[in-house]
N, C-alpha and C positions, 0 to 999 in steps of 0.2 A: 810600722815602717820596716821592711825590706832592710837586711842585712847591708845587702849593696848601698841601697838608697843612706842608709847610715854611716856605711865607709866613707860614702863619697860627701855626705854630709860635715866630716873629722877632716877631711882631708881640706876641702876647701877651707875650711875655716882655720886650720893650720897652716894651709900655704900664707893665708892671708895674714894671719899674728907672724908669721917668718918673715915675711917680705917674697914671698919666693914669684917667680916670673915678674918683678918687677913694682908690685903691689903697692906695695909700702911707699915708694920712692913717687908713684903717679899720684899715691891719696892721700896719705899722711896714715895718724894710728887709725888703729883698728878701734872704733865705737867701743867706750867705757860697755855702755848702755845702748839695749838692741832701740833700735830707731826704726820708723814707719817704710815699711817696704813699698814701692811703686807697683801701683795697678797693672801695669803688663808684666814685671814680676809675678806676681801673684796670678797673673792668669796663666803665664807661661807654666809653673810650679801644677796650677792646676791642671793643664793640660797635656801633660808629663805623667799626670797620678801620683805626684807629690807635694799638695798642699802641708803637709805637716813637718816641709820645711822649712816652710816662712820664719819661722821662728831662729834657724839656723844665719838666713840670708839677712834678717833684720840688724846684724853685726856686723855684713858688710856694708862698708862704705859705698853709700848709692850714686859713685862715679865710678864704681869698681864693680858694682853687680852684674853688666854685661857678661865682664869678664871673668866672673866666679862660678857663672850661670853655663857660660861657655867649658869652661873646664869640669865643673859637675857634667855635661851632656859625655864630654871624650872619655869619662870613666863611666859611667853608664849607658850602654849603649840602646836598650831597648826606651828608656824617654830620651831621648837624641831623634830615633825613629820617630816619637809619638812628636816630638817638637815641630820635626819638617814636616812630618802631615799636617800638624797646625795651621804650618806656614805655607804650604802649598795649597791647601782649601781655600786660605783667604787671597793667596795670588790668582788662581783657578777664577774664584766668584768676585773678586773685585777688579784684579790686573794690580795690587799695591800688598804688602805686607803692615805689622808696624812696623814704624822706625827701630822702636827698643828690639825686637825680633832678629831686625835687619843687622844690628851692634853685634848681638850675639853671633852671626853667622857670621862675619867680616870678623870677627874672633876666633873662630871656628877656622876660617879660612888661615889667618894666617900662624894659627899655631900649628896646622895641617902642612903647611907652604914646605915644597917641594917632597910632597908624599910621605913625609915624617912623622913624628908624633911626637909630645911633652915626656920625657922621659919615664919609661914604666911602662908607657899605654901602647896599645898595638895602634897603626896608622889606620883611617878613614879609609873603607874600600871606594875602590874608585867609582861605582854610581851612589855614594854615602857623600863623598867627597862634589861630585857632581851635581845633585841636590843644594848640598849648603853652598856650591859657587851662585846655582842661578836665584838662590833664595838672595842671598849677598848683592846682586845686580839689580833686584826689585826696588821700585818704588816704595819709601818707608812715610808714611801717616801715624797722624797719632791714634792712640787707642781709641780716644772718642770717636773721632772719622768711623772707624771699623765698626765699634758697637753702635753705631747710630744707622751704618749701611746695614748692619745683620738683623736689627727689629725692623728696618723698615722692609726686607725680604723675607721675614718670618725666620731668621735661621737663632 
């Protein structure tokens, strides 16, 4: 794991035992015991180049993963990149994202909202910012939808 990928792995998972943006007060505690991460989770993480943080994410609370996943991206910004190319291949070849995808950037957006950032972080250039709006406006499906259009196009 990448130094960065490690920061930002510490970090998330302290925002969330602090309570900080909120966390605490939308999910309750923080998972004794890491819990079964969600399939677009884990593909996200892989499509990012960071599967070997599932292990990290499995502590968050999976009505707060969006939003852990979201603030891992604005401290890392080369999977941030790797993320929206995700997302813009599957809008590109289908016209839809996933939904879970779609959370993440509606996160992204409005921790960005009005050209800002979460404090610490430098703000979203604006074709960075531009991206995660029109990913945010897409059509969101479930993962099955997706992996079921992608075998049946050979991708």
């Amino acid at each position: 794991m990448s130094p960065r990928a490690a920061a930002a792995a510490v970090i998330v998972a302290g925002a969330l035992a602090l309570g900080a943006g909120g966390a605490s007060a939308q999910a309750g505690d923080v998972p004794a015991a890491p819990t079964i991460i969600s399939m677009s989770l884990m593909e996200a993480l892989v499509a990012v180049g960071h599967p070997e943080l599932a292990g990290v994410f499995a502590y968050v609370p999976s009505e707060q993963d969006t939003v852990a996943f979201a603030d891992f991206l604005l401290r890392d910004r080369p999977s941030l990149k790797a993320f929206l190319k995700k997302g813009e291949r599957d809008r590109k070849a289908f016209g839809v994202i996933n939904a879970w995808d779609k959370d993440v950037c509606l996160h992204l957006v409005a921790a960005t909202a009005g050209g800002g950032a979460p404090l610490g972080l430098r703000p979203l250039s604006r074709s960075q910012l531009d991206r995660v709006s029109r990913l945010s406006l897409a059509g969101g499906v479930t993962l099955q939808f997706l992996v079921e259009r992608r075998a049946a196009e050979g991708r």
